[in-house]
C-alpha positions as CSV (number, residue, x, y, z in Angstrom):
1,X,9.2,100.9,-101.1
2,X,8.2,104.7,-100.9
3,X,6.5,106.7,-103.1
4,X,6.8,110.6,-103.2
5,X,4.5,112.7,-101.9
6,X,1.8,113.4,-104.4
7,X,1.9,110.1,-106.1
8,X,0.6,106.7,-105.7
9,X,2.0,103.2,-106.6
10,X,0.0,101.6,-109.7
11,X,-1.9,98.8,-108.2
12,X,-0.8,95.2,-108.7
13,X,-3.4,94.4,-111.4
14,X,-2.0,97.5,-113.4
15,X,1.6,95.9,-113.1
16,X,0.2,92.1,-114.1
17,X,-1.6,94.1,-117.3
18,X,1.8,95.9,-117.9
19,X,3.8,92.2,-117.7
20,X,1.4,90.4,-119.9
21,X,1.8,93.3,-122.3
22,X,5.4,92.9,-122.3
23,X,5.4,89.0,-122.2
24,X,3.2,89.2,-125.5
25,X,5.6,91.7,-127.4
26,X,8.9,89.9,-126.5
27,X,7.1,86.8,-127.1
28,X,6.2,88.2,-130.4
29,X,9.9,88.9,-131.4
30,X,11.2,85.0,-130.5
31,X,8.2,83.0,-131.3
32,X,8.2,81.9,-134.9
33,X,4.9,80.5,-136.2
34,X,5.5,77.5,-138.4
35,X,5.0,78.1,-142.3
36,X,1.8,76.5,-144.4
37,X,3.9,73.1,-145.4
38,X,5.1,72.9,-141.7
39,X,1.7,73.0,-140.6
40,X,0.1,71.0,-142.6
41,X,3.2,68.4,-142.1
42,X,2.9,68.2,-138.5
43,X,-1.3,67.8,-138.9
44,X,-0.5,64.9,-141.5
45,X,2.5,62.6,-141.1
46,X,1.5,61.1,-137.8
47,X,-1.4,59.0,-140.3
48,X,1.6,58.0,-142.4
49,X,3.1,54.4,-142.1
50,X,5.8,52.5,-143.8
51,X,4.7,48.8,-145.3
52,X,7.2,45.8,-145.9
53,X,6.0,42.8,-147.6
54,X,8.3,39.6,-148.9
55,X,9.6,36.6,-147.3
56,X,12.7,35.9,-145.7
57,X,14.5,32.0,-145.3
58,X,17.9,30.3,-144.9
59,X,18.8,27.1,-146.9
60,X,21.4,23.9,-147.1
61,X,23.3,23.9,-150.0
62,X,26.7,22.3,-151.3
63,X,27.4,22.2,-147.9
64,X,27.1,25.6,-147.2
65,X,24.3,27.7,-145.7
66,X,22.5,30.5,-147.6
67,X,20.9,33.4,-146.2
68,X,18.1,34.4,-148.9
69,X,15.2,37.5,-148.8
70,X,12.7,39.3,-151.2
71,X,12.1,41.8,-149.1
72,X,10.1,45.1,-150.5
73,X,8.7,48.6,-148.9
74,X,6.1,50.9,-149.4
75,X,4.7,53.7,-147.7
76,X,0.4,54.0,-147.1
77,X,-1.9,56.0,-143.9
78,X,-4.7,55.1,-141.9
79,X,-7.9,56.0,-143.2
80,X,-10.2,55.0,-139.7
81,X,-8.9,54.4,-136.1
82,X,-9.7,51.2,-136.4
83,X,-6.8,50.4,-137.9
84,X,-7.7,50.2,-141.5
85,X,-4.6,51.4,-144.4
86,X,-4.8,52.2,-147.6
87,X,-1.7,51.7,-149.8
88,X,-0.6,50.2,-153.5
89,X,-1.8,46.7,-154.9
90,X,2.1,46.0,-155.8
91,X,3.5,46.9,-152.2
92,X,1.9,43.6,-150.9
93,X,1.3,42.0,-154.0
94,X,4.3,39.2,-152.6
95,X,2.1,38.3,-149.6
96,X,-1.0,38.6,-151.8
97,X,0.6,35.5,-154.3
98,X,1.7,33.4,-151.3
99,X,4.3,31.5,-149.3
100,X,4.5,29.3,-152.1
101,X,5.3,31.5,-154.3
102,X,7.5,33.2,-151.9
103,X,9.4,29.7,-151.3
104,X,10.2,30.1,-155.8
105,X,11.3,33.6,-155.0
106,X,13.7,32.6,-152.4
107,X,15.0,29.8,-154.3
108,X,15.6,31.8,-157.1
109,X,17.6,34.2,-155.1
110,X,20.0,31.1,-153.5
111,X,20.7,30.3,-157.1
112,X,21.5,33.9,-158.0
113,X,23.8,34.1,-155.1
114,X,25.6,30.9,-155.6
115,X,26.4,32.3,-159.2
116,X,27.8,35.5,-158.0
117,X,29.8,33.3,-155.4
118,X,31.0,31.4,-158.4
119,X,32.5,34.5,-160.3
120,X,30.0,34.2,-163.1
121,X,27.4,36.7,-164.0
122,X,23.6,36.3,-163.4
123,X,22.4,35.4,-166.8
124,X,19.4,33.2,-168.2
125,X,21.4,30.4,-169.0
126,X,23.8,30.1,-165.8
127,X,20.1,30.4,-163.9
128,X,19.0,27.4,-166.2
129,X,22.3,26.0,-165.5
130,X,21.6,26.1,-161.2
131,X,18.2,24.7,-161.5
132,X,19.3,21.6,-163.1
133,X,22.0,21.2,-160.1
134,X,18.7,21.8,-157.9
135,X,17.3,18.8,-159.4
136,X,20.1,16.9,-158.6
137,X,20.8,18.0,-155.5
138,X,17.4,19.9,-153.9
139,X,18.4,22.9,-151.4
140,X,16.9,21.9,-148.0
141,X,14.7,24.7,-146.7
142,X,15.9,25.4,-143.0
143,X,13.9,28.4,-141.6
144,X,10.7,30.7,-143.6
145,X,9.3,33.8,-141.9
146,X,7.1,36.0,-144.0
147,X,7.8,39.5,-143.9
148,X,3.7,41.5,-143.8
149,X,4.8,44.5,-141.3
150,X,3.3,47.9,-140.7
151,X,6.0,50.0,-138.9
152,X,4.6,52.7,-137.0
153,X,7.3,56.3,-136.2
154,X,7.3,54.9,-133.0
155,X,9.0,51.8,-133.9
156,X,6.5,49.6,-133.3
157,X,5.6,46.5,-136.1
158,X,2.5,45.5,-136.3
159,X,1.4,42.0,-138.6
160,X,-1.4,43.0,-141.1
161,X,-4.1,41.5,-143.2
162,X,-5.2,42.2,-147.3
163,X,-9.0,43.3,-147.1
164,X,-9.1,44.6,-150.5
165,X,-6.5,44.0,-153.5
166,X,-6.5,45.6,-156.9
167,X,-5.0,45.2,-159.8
168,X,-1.2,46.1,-159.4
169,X,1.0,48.1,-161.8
170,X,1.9,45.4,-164.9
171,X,-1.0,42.8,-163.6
172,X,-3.2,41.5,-167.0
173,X,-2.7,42.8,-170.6
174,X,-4.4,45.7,-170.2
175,X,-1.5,47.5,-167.5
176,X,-4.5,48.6,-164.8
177,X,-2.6,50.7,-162.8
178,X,-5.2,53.1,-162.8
179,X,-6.7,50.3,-159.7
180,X,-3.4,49.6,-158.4
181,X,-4.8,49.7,-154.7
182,X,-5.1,47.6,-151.5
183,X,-6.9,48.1,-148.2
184,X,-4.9,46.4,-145.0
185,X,-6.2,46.2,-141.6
186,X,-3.4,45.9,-138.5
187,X,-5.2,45.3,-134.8
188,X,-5.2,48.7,-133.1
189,X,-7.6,51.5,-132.3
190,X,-7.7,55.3,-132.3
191,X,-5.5,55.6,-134.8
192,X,-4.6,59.1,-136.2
193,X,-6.0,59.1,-139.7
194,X,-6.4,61.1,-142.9
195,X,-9.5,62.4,-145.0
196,X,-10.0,61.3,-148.1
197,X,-11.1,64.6,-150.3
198,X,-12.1,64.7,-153.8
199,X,-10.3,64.1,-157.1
200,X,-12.8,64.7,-159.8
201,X,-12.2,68.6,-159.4
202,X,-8.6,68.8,-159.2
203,X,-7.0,70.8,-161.7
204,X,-3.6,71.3,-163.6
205,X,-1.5,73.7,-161.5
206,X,-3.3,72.7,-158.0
207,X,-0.8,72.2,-155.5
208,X,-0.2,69.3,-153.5
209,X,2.1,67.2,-151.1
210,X,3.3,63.8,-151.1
211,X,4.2,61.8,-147.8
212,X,6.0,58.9,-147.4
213,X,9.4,56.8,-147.3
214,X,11.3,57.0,-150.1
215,X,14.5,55.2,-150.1
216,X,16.7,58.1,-151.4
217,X,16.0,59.8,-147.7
218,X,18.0,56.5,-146.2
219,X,21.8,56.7,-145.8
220,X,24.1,54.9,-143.0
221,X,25.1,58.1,-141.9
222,X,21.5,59.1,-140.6
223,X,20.4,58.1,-136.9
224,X,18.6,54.8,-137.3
225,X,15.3,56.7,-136.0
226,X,15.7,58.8,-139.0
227,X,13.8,55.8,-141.0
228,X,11.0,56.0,-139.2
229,X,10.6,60.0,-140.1
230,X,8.7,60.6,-143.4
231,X,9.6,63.1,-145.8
232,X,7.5,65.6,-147.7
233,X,8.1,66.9,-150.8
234,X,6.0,69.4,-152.9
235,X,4.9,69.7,-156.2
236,X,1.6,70.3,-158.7
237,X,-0.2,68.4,-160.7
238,X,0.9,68.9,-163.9
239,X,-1.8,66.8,-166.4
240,X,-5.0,64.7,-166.0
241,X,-4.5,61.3,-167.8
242,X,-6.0,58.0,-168.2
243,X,-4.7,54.2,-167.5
244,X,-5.3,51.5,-170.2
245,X,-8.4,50.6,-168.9
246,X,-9.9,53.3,-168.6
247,X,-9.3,54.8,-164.9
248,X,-8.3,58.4,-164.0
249,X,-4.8,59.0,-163.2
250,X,-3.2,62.5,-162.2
251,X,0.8,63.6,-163.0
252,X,2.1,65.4,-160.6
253,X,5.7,67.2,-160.9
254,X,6.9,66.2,-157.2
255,X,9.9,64.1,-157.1
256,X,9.5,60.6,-155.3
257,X,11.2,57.7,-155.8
258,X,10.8,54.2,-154.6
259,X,9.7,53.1,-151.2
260,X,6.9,56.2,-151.8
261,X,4.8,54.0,-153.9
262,X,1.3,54.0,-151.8
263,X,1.7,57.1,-150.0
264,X,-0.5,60.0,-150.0
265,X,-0.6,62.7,-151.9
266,X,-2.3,65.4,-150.0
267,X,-3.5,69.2,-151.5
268,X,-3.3,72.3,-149.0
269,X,-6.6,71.2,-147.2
270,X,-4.8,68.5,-145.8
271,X,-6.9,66.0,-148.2
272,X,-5.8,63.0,-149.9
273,X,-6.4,63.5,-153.5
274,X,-4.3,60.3,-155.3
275,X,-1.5,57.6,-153.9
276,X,1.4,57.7,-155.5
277,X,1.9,54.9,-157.7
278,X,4.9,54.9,-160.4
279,X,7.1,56.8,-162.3
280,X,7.8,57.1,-165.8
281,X,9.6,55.0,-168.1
282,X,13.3,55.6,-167.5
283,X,15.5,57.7,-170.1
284,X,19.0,55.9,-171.1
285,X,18.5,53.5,-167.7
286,X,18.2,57.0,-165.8
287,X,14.9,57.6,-163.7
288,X,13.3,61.3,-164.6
289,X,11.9,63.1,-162.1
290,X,9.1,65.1,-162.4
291,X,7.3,62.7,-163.8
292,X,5.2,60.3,-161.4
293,X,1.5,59.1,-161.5
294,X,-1.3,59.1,-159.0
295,X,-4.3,56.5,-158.7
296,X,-7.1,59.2,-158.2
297,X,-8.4,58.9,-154.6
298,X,-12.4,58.4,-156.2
299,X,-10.8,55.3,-157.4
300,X,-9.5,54.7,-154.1
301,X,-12.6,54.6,-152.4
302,X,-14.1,51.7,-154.1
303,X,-11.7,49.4,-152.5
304,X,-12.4,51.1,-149.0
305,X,-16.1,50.4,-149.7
306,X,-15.1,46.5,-150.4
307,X,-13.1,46.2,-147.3
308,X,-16.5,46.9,-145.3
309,X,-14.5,49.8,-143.9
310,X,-15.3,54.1,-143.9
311,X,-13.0,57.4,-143.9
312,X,-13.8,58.7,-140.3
313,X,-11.8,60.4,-137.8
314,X,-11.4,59.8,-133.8
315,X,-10.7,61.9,-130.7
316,X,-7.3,61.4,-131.1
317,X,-7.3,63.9,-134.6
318,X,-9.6,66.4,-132.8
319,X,-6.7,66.5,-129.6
320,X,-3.6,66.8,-131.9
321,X,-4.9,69.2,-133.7
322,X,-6.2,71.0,-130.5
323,X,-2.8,70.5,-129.0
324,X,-0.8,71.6,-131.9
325,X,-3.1,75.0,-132.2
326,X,-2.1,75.6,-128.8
327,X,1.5,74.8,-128.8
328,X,2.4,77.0,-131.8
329,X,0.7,79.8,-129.2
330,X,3.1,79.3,-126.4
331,X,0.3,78.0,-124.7
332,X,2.1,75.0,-123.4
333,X,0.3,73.7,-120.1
334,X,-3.3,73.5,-122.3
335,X,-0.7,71.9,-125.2
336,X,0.3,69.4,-122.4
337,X,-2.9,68.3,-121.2
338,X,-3.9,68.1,-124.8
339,X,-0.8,65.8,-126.3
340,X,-1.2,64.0,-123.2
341,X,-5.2,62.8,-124.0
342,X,-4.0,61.6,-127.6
343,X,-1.2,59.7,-126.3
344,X,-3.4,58.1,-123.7
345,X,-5.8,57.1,-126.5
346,X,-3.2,56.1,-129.2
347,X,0.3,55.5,-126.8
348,X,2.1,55.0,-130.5
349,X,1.4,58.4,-131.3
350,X,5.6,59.6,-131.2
351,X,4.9,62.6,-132.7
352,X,2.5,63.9,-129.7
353,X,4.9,62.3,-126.6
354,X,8.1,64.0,-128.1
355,X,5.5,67.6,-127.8
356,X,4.8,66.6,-124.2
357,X,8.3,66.7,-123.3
358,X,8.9,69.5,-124.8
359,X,5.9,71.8,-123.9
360,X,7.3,70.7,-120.2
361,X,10.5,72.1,-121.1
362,X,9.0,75.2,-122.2
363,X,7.0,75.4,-118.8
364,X,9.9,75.0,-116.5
365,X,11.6,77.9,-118.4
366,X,8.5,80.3,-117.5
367,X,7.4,80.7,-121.3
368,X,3.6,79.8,-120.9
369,X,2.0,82.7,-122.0
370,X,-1.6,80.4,-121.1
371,X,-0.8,81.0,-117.6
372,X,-0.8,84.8,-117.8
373,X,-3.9,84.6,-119.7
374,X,-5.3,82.6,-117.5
375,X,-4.5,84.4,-113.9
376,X,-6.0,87.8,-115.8
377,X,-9.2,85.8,-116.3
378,X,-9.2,84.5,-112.9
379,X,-9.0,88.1,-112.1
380,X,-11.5,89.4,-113.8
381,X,-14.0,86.7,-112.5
382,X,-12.6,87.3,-109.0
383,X,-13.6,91.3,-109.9
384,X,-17.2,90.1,-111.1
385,X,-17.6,87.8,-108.2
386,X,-16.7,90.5,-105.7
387,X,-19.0,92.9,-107.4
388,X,-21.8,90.7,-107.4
389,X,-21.3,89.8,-103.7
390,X,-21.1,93.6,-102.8
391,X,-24.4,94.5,-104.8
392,X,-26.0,91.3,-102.6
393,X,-24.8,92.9,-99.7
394,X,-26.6,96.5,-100.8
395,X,-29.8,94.7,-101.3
396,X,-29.8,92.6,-97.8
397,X,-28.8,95.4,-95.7
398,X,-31.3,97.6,-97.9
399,X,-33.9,95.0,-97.0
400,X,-33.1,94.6,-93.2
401,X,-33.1,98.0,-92.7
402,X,-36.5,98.9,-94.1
403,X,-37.9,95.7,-92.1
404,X,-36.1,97.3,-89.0
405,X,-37.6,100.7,-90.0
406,X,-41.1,99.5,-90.6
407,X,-41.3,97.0,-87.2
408,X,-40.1,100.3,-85.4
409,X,-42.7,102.2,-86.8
410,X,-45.6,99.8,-85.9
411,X,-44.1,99.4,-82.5
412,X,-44.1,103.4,-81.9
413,X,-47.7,103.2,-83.0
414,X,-48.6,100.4,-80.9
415,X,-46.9,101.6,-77.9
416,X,-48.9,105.0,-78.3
417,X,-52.2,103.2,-78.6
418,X,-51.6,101.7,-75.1
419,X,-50.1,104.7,-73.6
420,X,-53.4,106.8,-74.5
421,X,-55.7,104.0,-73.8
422,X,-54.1,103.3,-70.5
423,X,-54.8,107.8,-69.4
424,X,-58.2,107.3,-71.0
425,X,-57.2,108.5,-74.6
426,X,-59.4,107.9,-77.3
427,X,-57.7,106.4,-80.4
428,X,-59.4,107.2,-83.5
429,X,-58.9,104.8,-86.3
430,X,-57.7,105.9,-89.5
431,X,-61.0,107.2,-91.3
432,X,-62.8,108.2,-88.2
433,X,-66.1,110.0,-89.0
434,X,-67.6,109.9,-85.1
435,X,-68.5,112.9,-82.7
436,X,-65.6,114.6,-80.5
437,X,-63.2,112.6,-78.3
438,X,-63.1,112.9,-74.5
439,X,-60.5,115.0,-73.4
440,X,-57.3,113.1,-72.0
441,X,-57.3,112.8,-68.2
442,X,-53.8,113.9,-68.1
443,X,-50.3,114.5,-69.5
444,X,-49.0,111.1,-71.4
445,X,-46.1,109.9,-70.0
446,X,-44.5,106.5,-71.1
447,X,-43.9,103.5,-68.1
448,X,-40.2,103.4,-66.9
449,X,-38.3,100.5,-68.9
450,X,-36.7,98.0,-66.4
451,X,-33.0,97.9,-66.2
452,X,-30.3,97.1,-64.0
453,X,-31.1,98.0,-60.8
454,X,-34.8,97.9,-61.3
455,X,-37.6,96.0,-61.8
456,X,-36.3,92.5,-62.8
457,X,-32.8,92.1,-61.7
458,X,-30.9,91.5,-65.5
459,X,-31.1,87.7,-66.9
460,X,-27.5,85.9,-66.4
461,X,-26.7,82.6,-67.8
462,X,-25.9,80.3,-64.8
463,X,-22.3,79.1,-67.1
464,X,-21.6,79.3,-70.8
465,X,-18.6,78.1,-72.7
466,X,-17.5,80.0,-75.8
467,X,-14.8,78.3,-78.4
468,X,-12.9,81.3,-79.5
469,X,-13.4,81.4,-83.4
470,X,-11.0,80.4,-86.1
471,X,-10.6,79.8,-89.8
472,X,-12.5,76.2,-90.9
473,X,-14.6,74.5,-88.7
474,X,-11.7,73.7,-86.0
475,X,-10.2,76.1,-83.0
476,X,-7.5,77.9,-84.2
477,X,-4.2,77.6,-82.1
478,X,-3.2,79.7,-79.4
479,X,-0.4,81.7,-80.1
480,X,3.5,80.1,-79.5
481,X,1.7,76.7,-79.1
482,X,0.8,73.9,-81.3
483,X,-2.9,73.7,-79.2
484,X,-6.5,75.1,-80.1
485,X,-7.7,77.2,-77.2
486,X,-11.1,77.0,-75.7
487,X,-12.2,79.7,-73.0
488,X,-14.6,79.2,-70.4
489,X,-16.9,81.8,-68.9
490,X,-18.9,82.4,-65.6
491,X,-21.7,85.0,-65.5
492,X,-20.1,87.4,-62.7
493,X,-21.5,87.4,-59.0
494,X,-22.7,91.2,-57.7
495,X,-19.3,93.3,-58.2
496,X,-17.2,90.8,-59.3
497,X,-15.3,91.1,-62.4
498,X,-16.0,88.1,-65.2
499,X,-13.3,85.2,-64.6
500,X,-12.0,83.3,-67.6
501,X,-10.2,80.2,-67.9
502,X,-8.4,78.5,-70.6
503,X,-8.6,74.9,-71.8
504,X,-6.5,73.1,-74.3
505,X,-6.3,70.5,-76.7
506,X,-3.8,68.2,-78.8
507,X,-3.5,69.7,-81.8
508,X,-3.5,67.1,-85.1
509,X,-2.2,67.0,-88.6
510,X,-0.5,70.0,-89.7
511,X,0.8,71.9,-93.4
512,X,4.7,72.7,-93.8
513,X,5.7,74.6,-96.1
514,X,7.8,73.4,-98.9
515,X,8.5,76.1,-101.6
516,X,7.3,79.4,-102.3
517,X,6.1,82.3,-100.3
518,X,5.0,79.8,-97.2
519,X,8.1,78.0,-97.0
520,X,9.6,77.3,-93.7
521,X,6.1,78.4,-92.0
522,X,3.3,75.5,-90.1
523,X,-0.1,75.3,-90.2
524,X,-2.7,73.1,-88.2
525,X,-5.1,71.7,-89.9
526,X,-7.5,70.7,-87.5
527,X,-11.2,70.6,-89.1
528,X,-9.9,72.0,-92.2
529,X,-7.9,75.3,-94.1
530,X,-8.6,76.3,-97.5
531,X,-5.6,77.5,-98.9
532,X,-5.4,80.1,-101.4
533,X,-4.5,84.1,-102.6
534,X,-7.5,85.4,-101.5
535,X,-7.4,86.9,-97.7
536,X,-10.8,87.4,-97.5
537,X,-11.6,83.6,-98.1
538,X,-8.6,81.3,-97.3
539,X,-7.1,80.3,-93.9
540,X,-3.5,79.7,-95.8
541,X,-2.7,82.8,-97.6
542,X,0.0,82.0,-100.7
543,X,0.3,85.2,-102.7
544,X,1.9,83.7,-106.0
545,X,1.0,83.4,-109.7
546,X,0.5,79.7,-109.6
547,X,-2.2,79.9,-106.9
548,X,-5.4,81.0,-107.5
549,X,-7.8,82.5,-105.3
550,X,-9.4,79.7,-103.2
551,X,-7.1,76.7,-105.0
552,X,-6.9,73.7,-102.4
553,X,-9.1,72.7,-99.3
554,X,-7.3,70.5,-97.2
555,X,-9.2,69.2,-94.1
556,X,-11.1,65.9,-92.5
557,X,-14.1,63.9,-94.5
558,X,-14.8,60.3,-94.5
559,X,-12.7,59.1,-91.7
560,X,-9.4,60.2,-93.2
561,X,-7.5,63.7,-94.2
562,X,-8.3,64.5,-97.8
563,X,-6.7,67.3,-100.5
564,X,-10.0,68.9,-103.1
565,X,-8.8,70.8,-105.3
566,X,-11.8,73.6,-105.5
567,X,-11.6,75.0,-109.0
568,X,-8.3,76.1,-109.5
569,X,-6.8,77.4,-112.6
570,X,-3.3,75.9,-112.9
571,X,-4.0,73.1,-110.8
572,X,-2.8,70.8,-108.0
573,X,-0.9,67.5,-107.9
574,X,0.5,65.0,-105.6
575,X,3.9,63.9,-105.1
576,X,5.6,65.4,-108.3
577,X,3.2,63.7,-110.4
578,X,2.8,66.8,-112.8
579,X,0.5,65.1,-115.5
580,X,-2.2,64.1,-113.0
581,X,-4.5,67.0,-111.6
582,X,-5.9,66.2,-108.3
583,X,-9.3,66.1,-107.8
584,X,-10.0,65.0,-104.2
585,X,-7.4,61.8,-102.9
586,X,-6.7,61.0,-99.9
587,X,-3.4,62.1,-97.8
588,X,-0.7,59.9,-95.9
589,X,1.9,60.9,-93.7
590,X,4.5,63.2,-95.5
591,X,2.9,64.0,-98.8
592,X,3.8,66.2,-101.2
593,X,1.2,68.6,-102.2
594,X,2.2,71.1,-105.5
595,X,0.5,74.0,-106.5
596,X,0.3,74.8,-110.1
597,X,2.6,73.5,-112.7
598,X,6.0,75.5,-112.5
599,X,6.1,73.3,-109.2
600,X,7.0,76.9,-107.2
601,X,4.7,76.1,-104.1
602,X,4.7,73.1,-102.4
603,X,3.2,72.2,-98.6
604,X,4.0,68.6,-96.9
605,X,1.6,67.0,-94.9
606,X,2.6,65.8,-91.8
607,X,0.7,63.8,-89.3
């Protein structure tokens, strides 16, 4: 491209600057940040869990066979990784009683079905009127399965365990739902969790959040994965009351329904301050909203205490959090790495896989502002390393050159002292204090240095051979040929001009490139190439975003061709595998080596 006289192109770190600047402000204009419930949504919900509890059988009856269930659900969260929930007494107070119990249940339900089938209403005295045909004529139980599931948003069930049970809503004559709460335990670890705050301060007006799955949010016409998504709604606390016997309970004004009953209400920390329990009474058979109780979460905490269990969190918090920060930044390969750490830890974690796909997504489309943020810090260190270099360079050629400056001064001294001592010169020491000196014997003049042609005849090496230097620690080849060139010298005979011959080897494993600025182009590999942006340093120059200044060493160690990846910024990976950063692996016969994740520079090896 020309430039006019007079002027100068801006240099390409000016035009990177100018790009990043204008990458931020567009950014700026598309990239919403989410809002405060958002946020604390997405930090929350993946803690959340739904809870069914009840049995499930099929009878023989009258010749017929009857499908029963008692089936209920709930909604609680993890409180440790270990796998520990907290949740209402009454959502499992049906496995709490028994299978026996359960069996009673279920038989109570055949008998309410065979009235319906009869055309008769389901009264006391029709009920009464079925159980005397049971004694007569018992229903044979055919199949039982107890119904104690945690169901993850990934889909995933898991069986669970009561560690510590409370009194539900209704249980003894003094109501206690003020204790209605129960500590489960499901075999898993580093689950996500949530902390447990403080409910003795909480005041009318405070805001706060409730999670969970109420069964208003269900309808046929929602996606089936739309059951495992819980809903948040928002609302305040709107009094400070008291159960029967005696316990705190908080009223809060946001509308739940059932199926919420042991979730967590949450303030704008992201702290759970109560579970939601029940409702009020209901007004001409209507439910009310607006009006729904919380068992205060210092309550709470008794029962985690009896369960031998603590409120902690894990690694897997710390990365989705981390992850989540850097996603809502549009920094999406650092989001990536991050979402990808929690789901190794915790592969159930939905919420952080469906993030990995789409961070990728946003990668491949070029809108990772990390990566120009990190390419200018590369460039700045590059700066400070090369400054640093040059400054080391000042100081050892400072220093050789006063050595060379001080060992030429002694020599002139020395070679003086032998010159005058030699015509009968007397040297006087520095300090002399003696009479007068003789008087030379005549003018100094230095001996005659031997050269060619005198004195000695010059030193030749009888043969020498001189490999002619290359990038690495192998001969690089010779040009147009796929062989390293070695050249051969003899010292020259009297008038004869120095004779050279060339020797040549089979060249080995060699670099094609893929994608990118190298594409289409060979290189040997021989003892080793470093490949990188940097002329000054790499054998394989790649100028491109993705690659950094010395990114990838490619070469011979151990026996067998290895890739080290020496530092670099956006990485390197093997064989499309873009969520596994290489380190240092070994290389076969036509492997793919990528450079950085947009996957725009690729080299193949080939043997």
């Amino acid at each position: 491209m020309k430039t006019h006289k007079g002027f100068q192109r801006p240099p390409q770190r000016v035009l990177l600057w100018l790009l990043f600047g204008l990458w931020m402000l567009l950014g700026s204009a598309h990239a919403a940040l989410p809002n405060p419930t958002n946020r604390l949504h997405m930090h929350s919900k993946p803690a959340v869990v739904r809870i069914f509890s009840g049995h499930v059988g099929k009878w023989a009856w009258k010749n017929r066979v009857w499908n029963t269930q008692s089936v209920a659900s709930g909604s609680g969260f993890f409180i440790n990784p270990d796998g520990y929930i907290l949740t209402n007494a009454h959502v499992v107070s049906s496995i709490k009683e028994g299978d026996d119990e359960g069996k009673l249940t279920l038989l109570r339900n055949l008998a309410a079905q065979f009235i319906k089938a009869s055309g008769y209403q389901v009264t006391p005295q029709n009920m009464q009127v079925v159980g005397k045909m049971f004694d007569k004529e018992n229903p044979r139980l055919l199949e039982f399965t107890r119904i104690n599931w945690v169901l993850l948003q990934s889909g995933k069930r898991f069986p669970y365990e009561i560690k510590a049970f409370g009194a539900p809503v209704g249980a003894g004559k003094d109501l206690a739902t003020g204790k209605d709460v129960s500590v489960l335990k499901i075999e898993t670890r580093n689950a996500p969790i949530l902390p447990l705050g403080n409910s003795d301060p909480v005041q009318v007006g405070d805001k706060l959040y409730v999670i969970g799955y109420p069964a208003a949010a269900e309808s046929d016409l929602l996606d089936p994965k739309s059951a495992l998504e819980p809903t948040m709604n928002d609302g305040a606390i709107s009094a400070r009351k008291t159960s029967a016997d005696g316990a705190p309970i908080l009223q809060t004004s946001a509308n739940t329904t059932h199926g919420n009953s042991g979730g967590p209400a949450i303030n704008e920390k992201g702290e759970v301050i109560g579970l939601l329990t029940f409702r009020g009474d209901t007004v001409g058979g209507q439910e009310v909203q607006g009006f729904n109780f919380l068992v205060a979460i210092n309550t709470a905490r008794e029962f985690v205490r009896q369960a031998g269990t603590e409120n902690k969190s894990s690694d897997v918090d710390k990365k989705w959090q981390e992850g989540l920060d850097h996603f809502w930044n549009e920094r999406y390969t650092k989001a990536k790495e991050a979402f990808s750490v929690v789901v190794a830890l915790f592969p159930e974690h939905s919420e952080a896989s469906k993030l990995i796909t789409e961070s990728q997504e946003h990668i491949v489309k070029g809108e990772d502002k990390g990566l120009l943020e990190d390419q200018r810090r590369a460039d700045e260190e590059q700066k400070a390393r090369e400054a640093a270099a040059a400054r080391s360079r000042a100081l050892l050629i400072g220093g050789v050159v006063g050595v060379v400056l001080l060992v030429g001064a002694v020599a002139v001294v020395a070679v003086v002292a032998m010159g005058a001592k030699k015509k009968g010169t007397e040297v006087r020491p520095m300090g002399y204090q003696g009479g007068p000196m003789a008087a030379p014997q005549g003018p100094y003049r230095p001996a005659a240095l031997a050269g060619p042609g005198q004195g000695d005849p010059q030193r030749v090496p009888t043969a020498y051979q001189q490999t002619v230097p290359g990038h690495g620690s192998a001969p690089p080849p010779a040009r147009g040929s796929g062989k390293a060139r070695t050249e051969v010298f003899q010292p020259p005979t009297a008038g004869a001009p120095r004779a050279r011959t060339e020797v040549y080897q089979t060249a080995g494993p060699k670099l094609v490139g893929l994608e990118g600025p190298a594409a289409g182009q060979h290189f040997p590999i021989g003892g080793g190439v470093l490949i990188g942006r940097e002329p000054s340093q790499a054998q394989v120059i790649v100028q491109d975003g993705q690659v950094s200044a010395t990114h990838v060493w490619i070469g011979p160690a151990g026996g067998r061709l290895v890739a080290r990846d020496v530092g670099s910024t956006n990485g390197t990976f093997l064989n499309g595998r873009m969520d596994q950063r290489v380190t240092e692996v070994a290389l076969n016969d036509r492997d793919v080596l990528t450079l950085g994740g947009r996957g725009s520079v690729k080299f193949q090896v080939v043997f």
